[in-house]
C-alpha positions as CSV (number, residue, x, y, z in Angstrom):
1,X,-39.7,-4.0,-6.5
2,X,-36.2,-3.2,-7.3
3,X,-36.0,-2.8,-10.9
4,X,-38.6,-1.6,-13.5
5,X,-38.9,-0.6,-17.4
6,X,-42.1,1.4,-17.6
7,X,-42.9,1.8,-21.7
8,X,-39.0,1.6,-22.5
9,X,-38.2,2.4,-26.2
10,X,-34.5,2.7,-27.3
11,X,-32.6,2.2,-30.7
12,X,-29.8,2.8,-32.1
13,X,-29.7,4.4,-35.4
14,X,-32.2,2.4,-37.4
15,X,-31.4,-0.7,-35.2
16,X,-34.4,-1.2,-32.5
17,X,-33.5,-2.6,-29.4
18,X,-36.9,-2.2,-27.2
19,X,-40.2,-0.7,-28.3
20,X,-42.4,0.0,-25.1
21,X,-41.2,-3.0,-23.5
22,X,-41.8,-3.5,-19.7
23,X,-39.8,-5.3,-16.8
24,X,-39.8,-5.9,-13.2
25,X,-37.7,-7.9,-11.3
26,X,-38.0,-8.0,-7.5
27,X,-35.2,-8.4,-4.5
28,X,-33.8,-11.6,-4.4
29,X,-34.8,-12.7,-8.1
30,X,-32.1,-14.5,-9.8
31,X,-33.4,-14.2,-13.7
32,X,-31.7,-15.4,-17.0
33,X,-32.0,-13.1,-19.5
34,X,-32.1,-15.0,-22.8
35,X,-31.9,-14.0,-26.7
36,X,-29.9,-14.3,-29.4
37,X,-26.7,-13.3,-29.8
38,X,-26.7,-9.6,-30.9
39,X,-30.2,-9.2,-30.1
40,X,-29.3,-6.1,-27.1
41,X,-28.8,-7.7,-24.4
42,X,-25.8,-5.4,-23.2
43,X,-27.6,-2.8,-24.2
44,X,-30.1,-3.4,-21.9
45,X,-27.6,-3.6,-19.2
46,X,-26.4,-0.4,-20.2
47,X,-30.1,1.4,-20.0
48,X,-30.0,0.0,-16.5
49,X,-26.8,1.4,-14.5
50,X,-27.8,4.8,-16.9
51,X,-24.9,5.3,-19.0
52,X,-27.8,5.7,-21.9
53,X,-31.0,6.2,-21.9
54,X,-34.5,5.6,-23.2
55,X,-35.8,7.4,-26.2
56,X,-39.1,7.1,-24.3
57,X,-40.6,5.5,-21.5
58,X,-38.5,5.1,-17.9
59,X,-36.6,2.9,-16.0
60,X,-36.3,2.8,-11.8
61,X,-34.1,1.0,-9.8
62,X,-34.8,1.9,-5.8
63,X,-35.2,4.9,-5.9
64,X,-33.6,6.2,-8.9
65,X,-35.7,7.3,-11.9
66,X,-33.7,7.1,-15.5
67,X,-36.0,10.9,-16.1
68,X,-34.9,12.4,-13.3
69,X,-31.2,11.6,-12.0
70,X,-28.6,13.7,-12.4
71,X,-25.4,13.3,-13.8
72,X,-23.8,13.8,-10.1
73,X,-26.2,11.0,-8.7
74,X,-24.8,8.3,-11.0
75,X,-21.9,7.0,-9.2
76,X,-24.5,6.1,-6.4
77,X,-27.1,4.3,-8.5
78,X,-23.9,2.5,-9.8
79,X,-22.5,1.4,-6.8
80,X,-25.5,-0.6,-6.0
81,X,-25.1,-2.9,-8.8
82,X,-22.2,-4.7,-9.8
83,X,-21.4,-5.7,-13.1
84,X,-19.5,-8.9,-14.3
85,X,-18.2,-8.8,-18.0
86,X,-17.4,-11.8,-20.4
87,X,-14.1,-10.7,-21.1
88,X,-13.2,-9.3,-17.3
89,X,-12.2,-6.1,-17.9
90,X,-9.3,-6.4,-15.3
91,X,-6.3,-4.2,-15.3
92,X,-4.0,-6.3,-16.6
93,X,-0.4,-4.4,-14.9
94,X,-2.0,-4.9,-11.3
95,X,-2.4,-7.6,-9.0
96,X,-5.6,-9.0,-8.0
97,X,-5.9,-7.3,-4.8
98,X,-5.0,-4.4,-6.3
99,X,-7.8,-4.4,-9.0
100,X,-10.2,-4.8,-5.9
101,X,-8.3,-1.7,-4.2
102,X,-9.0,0.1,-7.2
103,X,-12.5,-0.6,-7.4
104,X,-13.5,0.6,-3.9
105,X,-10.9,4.1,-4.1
106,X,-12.9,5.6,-6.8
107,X,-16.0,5.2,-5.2
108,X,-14.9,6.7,-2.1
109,X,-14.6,3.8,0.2
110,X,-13.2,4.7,3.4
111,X,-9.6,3.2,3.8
112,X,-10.2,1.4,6.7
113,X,-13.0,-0.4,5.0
114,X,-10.8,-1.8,2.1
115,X,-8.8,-4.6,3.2
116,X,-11.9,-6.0,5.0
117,X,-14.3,-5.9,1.5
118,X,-11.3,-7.1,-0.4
119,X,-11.0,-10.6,1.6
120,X,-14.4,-11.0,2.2
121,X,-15.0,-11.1,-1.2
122,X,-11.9,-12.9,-2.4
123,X,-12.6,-15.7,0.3
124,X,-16.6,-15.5,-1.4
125,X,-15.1,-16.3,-4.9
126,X,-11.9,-18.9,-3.3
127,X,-9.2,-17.1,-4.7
128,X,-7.5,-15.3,-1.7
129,X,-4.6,-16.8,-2.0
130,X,-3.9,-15.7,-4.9
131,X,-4.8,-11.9,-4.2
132,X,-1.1,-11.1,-5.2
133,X,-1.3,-12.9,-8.5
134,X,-1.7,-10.1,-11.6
135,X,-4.5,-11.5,-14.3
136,X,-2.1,-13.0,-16.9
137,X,-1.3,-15.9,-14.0
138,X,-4.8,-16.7,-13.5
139,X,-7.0,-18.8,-15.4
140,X,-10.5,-18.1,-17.3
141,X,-12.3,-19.2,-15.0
142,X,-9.9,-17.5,-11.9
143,X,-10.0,-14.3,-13.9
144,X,-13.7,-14.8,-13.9
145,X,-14.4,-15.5,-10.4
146,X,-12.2,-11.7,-10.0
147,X,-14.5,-10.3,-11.9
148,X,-17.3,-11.7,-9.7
149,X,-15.3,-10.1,-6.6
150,X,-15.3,-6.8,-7.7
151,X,-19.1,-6.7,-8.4
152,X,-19.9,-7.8,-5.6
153,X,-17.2,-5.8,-3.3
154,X,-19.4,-2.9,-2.6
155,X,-22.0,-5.3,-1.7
156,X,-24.8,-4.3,-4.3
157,X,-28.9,-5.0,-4.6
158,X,-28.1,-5.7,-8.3
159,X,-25.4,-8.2,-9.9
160,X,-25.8,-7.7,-14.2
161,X,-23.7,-10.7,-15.4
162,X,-22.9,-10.0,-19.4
163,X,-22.3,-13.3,-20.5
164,X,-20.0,-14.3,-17.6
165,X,-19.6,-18.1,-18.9
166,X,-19.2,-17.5,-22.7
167,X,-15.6,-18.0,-22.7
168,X,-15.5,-20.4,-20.2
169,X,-15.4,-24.8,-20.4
170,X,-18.4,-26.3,-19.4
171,X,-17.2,-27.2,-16.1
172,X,-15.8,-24.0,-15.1
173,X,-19.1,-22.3,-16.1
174,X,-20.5,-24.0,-13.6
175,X,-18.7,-23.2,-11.0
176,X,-19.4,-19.4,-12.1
177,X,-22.7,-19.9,-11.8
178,X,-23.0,-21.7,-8.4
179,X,-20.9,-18.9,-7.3
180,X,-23.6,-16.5,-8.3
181,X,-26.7,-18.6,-7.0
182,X,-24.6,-18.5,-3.8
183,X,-24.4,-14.9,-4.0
184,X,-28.2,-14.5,-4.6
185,X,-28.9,-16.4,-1.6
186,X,-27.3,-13.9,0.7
187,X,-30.2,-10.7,-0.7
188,X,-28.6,-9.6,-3.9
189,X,-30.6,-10.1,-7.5
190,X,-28.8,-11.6,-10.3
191,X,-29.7,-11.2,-14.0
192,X,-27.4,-13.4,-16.2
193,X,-27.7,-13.0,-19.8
194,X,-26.9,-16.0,-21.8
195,X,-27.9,-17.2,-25.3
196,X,-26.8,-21.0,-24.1
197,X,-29.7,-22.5,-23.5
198,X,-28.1,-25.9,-21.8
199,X,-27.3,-23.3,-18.9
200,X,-31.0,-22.4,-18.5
201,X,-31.9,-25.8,-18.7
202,X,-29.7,-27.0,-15.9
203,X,-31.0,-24.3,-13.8
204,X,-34.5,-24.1,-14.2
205,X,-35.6,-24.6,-10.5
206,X,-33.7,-21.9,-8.9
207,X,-34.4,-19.1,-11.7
208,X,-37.0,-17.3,-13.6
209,X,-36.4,-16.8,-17.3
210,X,-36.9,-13.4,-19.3
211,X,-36.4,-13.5,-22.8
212,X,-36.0,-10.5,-25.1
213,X,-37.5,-10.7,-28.4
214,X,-39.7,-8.5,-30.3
215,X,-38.1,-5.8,-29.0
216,X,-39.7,-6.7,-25.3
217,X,-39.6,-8.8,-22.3
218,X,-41.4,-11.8,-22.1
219,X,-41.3,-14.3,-19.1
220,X,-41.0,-18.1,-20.6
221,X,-42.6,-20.9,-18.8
222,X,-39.9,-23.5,-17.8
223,X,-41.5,-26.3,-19.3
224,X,-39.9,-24.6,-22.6
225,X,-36.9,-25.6,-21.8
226,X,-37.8,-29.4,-20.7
């Protein structure tokens, strides 16, 4: 087991986002997370790396426990899962090696252990050639696959992927998400949230499929989406 929500409840204000709900996903899984636009998926993502937390119930990932951990202990839970926004999040005044560079110095990565993590996962993504190239002369889908780099840069169990294709052409979001399949296949989990369902649907055989609704998890049988 690598991640589970035990009983979870969380709103916000008068807006309910889980009500006892309960989750496990296991090493190696590579899940879409479906629902609705609006619905909480992010904020789901956001009970998971800790940076809020249940109004009841609990949530583990390895060995951290969302009733237990410490404020001090977050910065390791969170460098064991990467994160990949739909709008990138990359700093927009520095290069792309240099957002990688960044990524690793405030978690403490050892110097001599930068340049290596940045190529290897430039060359994961193709765009090492271009690791001198700030974000405004990339495109979407380049920008993207940066944002793919630096989740997986400090080589996490967990990759949360926020909508990673919702600004991106059909074609490109395909390449995003063979990239990520690829990146399952070498140990880490992926849970992609998505409210396209065509992406589920050309995916079905290498992926499970949660969906939140109700204000829980449910797993959906593939033939759903036939």
């Amino acid at each position: 087991m690598l991640l589970k929500f035990v009983d979870v409840s969380f709103s916000y204000g008068e807006q309910t986002i889980l009500s006892k709900a309960n989750l496990t996903i296991q090493k190696g899984d590579f899940v879409f997370f479906v629902g609705k636009s609006g619905i909480g998926k992010s904020t789901v993502f956001e009970l998971i790396y800790m940076n809020i937390k249940p109004s009841s119930g609990f949530i583990e990932f390895e060995n951290f426990n969302s009733q237990k951990i410490k404020k001090r202990n977050l910065p390791y839970l969170r460098r064991k899962i990467g994160i990949i926004f739909q709008d990138f999040k990359l700093l927009p005044d520095r290069t792309v090696y240099e957002n990688l560079e960044f990524s690793l110095r405030v978690t403490d990565c050892p110097s001599k252990e930068i340049k290596r993590r940045i190529i290897n996962s430039l060359s994961d993504v193709g765009l090492l050639h271009k690791s001198h190239f700030i974000p405004s002369q990339l495109s979407g889908g380049e920008q993207q696959r940066v944002s793919i780099a630096r989740a997986i840069i400090n080589e996490p169990q967990l990759i949360l992927a926020d909508e990673p294709t919702g600004n991106l052409d059909p074609e490109t979001s395909n390449e995003i998400i063979k990239i990520l399949f690829n990146i399952n296949k070498r140990g880490a989990a992926v849970l992609f949230a998505t409210h396209n369902y065509d992406i589920v649907r050309k995916n079905l055989t290498r992926a499970k499929i949660i969906k939140l609704d109700n204000y829980n998890f449910c797993e959906v049988p593939k033939i759903n989406y036939l």
